[in-house]
N, C-alpha and C positions, 0 to 999 in steps of 0.2 A: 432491848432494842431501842424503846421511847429512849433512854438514857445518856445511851450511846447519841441517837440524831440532834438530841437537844442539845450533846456536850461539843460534836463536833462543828454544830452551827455557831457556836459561840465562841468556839475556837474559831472559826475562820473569819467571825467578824470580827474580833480581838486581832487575827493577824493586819487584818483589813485597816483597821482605824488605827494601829502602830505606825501601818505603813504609810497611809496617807496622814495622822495625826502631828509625826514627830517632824516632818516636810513643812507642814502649814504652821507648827508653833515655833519653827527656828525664823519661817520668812516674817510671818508675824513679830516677832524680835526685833530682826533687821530694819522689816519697814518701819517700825518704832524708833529706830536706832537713825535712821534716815531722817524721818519725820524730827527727832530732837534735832540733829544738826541743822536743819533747816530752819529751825525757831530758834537755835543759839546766833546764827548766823544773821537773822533777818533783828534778833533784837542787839546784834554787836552792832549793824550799819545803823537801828535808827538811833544806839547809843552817840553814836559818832557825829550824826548828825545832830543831836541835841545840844552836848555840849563842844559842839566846832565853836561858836561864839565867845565864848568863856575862855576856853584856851587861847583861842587868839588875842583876846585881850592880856593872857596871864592872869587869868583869876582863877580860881579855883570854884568848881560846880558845886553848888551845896547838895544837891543829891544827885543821882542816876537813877533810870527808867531802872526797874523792876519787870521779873521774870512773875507775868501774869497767875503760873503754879507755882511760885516761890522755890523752884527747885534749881537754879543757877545764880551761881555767883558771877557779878557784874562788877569788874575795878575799869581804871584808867590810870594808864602811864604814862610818864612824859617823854621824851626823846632822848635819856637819856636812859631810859629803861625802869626810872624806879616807880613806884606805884602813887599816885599822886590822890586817890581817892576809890574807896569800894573793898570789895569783898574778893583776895585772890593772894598768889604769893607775893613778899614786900620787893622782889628783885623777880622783872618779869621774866618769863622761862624762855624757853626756844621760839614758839610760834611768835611772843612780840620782839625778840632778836629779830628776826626773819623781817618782818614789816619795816622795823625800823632801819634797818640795811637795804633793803630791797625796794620797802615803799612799797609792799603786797603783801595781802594775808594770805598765809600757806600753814594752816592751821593742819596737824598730821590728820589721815583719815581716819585710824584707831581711834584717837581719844574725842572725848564729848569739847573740843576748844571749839570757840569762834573768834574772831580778832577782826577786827573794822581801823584803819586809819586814820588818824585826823589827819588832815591835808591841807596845805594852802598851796596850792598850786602842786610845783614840785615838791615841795619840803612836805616833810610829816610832824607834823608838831606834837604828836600825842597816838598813842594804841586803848581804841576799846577789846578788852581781855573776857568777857561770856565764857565758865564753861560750871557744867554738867555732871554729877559722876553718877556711873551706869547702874548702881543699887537704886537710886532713883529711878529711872528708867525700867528696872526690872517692876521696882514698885507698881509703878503704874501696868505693867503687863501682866501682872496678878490676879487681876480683876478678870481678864481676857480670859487667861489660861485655863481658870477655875472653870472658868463658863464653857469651855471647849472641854473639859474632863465631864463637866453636866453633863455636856450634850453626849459624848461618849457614851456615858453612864445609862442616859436616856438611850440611847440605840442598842447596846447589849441587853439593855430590859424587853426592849419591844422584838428585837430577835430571841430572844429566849421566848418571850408568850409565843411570837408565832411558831417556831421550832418546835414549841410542845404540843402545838396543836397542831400540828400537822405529824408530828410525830405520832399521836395520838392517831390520826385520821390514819396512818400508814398500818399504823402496828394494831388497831383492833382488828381487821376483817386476818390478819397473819395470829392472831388471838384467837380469834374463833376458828380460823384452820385447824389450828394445834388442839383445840377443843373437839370438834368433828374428829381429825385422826385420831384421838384420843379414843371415842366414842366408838369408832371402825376397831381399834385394834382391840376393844373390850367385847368386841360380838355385833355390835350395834349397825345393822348396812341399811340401814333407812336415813343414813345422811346424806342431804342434800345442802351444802355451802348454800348461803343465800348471798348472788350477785353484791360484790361492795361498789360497782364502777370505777374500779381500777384494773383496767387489763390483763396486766399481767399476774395478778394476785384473783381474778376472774378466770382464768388460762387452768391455774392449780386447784381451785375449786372446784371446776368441771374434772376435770381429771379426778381429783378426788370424788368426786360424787360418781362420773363412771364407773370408777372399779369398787364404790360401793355396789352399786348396783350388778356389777356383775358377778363381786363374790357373792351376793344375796342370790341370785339367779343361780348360778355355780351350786353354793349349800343346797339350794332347794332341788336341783336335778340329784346332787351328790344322796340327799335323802330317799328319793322317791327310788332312785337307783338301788341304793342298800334294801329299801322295804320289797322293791320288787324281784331282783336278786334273790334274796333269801326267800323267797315264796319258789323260787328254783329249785330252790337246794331240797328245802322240807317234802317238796315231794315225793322224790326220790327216798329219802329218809323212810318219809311214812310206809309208803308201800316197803321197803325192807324190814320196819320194824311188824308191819303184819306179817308178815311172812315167818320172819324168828319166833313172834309168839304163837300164830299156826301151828310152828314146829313144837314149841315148848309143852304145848295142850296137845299133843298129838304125837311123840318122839316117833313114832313108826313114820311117819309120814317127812322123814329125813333119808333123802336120796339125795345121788348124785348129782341129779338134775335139780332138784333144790339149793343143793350147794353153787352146783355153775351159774343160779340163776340169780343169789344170792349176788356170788360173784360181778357178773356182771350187772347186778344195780352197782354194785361199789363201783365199780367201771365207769359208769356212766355217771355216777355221781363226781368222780373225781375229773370227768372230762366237762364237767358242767362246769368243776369250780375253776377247773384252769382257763376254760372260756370263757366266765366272767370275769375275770382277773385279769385275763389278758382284755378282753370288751373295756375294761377300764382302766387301759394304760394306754390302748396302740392308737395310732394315729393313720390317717388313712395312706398315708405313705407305705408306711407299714405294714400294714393290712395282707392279709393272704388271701388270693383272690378265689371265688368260690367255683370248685368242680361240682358242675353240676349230676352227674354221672358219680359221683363217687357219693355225694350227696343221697342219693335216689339207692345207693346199694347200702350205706350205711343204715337211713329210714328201715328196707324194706329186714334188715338184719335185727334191727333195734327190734320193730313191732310185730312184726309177722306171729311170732309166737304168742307175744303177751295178748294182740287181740284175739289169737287163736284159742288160748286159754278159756277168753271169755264166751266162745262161738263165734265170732266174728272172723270178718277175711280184712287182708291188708293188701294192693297193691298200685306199683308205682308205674309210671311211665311216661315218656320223653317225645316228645317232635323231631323228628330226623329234621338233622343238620341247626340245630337251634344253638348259640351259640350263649358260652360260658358269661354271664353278668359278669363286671368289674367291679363285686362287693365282698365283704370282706366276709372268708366261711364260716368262723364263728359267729357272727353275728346273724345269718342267715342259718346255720344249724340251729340255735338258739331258738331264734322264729320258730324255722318248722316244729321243732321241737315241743313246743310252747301248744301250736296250733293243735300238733296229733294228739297230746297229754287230752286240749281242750277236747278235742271229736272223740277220744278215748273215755273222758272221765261221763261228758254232758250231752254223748251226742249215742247215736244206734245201728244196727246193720253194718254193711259192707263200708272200711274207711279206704279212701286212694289220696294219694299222691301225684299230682300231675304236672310238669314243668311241657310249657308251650307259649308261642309266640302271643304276644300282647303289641301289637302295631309291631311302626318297623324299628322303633328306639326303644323295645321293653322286654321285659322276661315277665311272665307269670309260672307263680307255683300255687295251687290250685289245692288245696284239703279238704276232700269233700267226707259224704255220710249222711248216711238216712234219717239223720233226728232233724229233730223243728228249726234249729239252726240258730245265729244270731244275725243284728242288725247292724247297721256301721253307730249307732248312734250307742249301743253295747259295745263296740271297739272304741269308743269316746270315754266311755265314762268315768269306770269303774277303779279306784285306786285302792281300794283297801279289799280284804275278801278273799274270792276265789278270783275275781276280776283281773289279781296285781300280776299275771301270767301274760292276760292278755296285755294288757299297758305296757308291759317287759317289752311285748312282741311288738306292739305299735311302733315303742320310742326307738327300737333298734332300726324296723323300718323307713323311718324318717330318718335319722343319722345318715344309713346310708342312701338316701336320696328315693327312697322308694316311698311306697305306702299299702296299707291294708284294706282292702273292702272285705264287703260278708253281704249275700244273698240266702234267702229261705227256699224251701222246697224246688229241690232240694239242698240238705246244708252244704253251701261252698263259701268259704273263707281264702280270701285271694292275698296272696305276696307280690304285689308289682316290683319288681328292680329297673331301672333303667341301664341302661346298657353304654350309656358316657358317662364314665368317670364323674366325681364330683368335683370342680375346679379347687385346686392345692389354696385356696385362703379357705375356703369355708372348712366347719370344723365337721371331724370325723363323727363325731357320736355326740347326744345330748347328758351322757351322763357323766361321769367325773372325767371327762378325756377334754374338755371341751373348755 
């Protein structure tokens, strides 16, 4: 690019100085060309003048005034045309015809002539002949022209210095962009362009530093999302794989009901993973909106048994006429999900289920249970662990516009949703959807 700006500058001052150079050195010619006739002319009259006395006498001049530059020949002719003393042809040419016929100098405007009459009245008694020839005259414009290709020469230099530095000044801060993207495209989102004070090359380094910064934000959701994710899946895992070693150390203890329930972990496990999968594609466009009623029969289907296993009871229930959130059901199964796993694994007694009004713009869904419980600042924390379930539950929460509280004695763990939609700019989910 420097390359490019420096060559194009010089090309245009090069067209620049053709156009106005070769204009100024033809008039400069001419007004040279002018300038001579005027000095052949002015030294033919004071020729004339000089020797008018001598001719009128008939004597012959012993010399004629001279051409100050020595570059014009100066003769005299007599009225019969031949040349009677000087430097010129021996039989005068056209212009001293002219004079001597006319009794006027009509010296052509092409050539370097001057012609002057000697006169006594009417008569012409004699032609001063002055002329010039134009290698002379170029001579002397040698000197000019040289000095006009200097000065050329001088001004493509000083444009080329400036060109390069300002080239320079254009083309680093667009050097260090290509450096930054470079840096972006090799992993690197902690680039931030540093301002050059050119606008629009300002314009492209914001931009580039935003969407560093947001694939960095993006990666870092995309990560916490996969670590907390798979803390979904392994659950499910684990407690299957106790159960088949159970069986392994025990073969009698392989019933039908072992197998169904077997069964439905894998069930459950495979609607886990297609939940999260889909939680990390859809858009809230998209999104399927959550029954809460079918929600509340799935739960009481899911758990009833498993807490019953443990002695424990499980049950759900609803506020007449409460009205279905506009959030998406995976992502709120997922929650709940998260929630009972927690009152199930960390918590005692009797677990419920509860979805009921929260103001007049809210849904709550309510997990309660008889253990010590947690606090919202344990909905905050925890990322790695047994914690990453809950975080799961938070960050889906907040996506869809809700959030999570938790109260002690006794343990209730809240789902707020609100009940207007989330405005179509804001993003669906914080984790790879977003």
């Amino acid at each position: 690019m420097r390359t490019r700006i420096v060559g194009l500058a010089l090309v245009a001052a090069s067209v620049a100085l053709v156009l106005f150079g070769i204009p100024l050195a033809f008039g400069v010619g001419q007004y040279a060309l002018a300038e001579e006739r005027t000095s052949l002319q002015r030294l033919a009259d004071i020729t004339a003048v000089s020797v008018y006395d001598d001719v009128d006498h008939d004597r012959v001049p012993r010399r004629l005034p001279q051409d100050p530059k020595d570059a014009a020949d100066v003769a005299l002719y007599d009225d019969d045309g031949d040349r009677i003393i000087g430097d010129g042809p021996v039989r005068g040419d056209d212009p001293v015809e002219k004079v001597l016929d006319r009794g006027i100098a009509a010296a052509p405007p092409d050539d370097l002539i001057a012609v002057a009459p000697v006169s006594d009245g009417d008569d012409v008694l004699a032609v001063v002949r002055v002329a010039s020839s134009p290698p002379a005259v170029a001579a002397g414009l040698v000197p000019l022209w040289l000095g006009m290709l200097a000065l050329a020469g001088l001004v493509l230099l000083a444009v080329w210095f400036l060109a390069d530095r300002l080239a320079r000044r254009l083309s680093r801060p667009l050097e260090h962009l290509a450096v930054d993207a470079g840096r972006l495209g090799e992993g690197d989102f902690g680039v931030r362009p540093v301002p050059s004070g050119m606008s629009e090359v300002d314009r492209v380094g914001t931009a580039l530093g935003g969407t560093a910064e947001r694939l960095d934000d993006l990666l870092a959701r995309e990560r916490a999302f996969s670590a907390e994710a798979s803390h979904q899946l392994r659950t499910p895992l684990a407690g299957l794989r106790l159960r088949l070693e159970a069986v392994l150390e025990n073969p009698g203890r392989l019933t039908r009901a072992t197998v169904e329930d077997g069964l439905a972990s894998i069930d459950r496990l495979e609607r886990t993973i297609d939940e999260l999968l889909l939680l990390s594609r859809e858009r809230r466009h998209g999104a399927v909106a959550v029954d809460l009623q079918r929600l509340l029969k799935e739960a009481e289907d899911e758990w009833s048994d498993r807490l019953a296993r443990d002695g424990r009871s499980f049950g759900t229930s609803r506020s007449a006429g409460l009205p279905d959130p506009p959030a998406s059901a995976a992502a709120v199964r997922q929650i709940v999900g998260v929630l009972l796993d927690n009152a199930s694994q960390h918590g005692c007694g009797a677990v419920a289920l509860t979805a009921r009004e929260a103001g007049p713009d809210a849904v709550a869904l309510d997990v309660s249970d008889e253990g010590a419980g947690i606090d919202d600042t344990a909905l905050a924390g925890p990322r790695t662990g047994p914690g990453l379930g809950v975080a799961l539950a938070r960050r889906l929460a907040e996506a869809e516009g809700g959030r999570l509280t938790a109260r002690r004695s006794p343990s209730v763990v809240t789902l707020l949703l609100p009940l207007e939609p989330l405005e179509p700019h804001e993003p669906a989910t914080e984790q790879g959807t977003s």
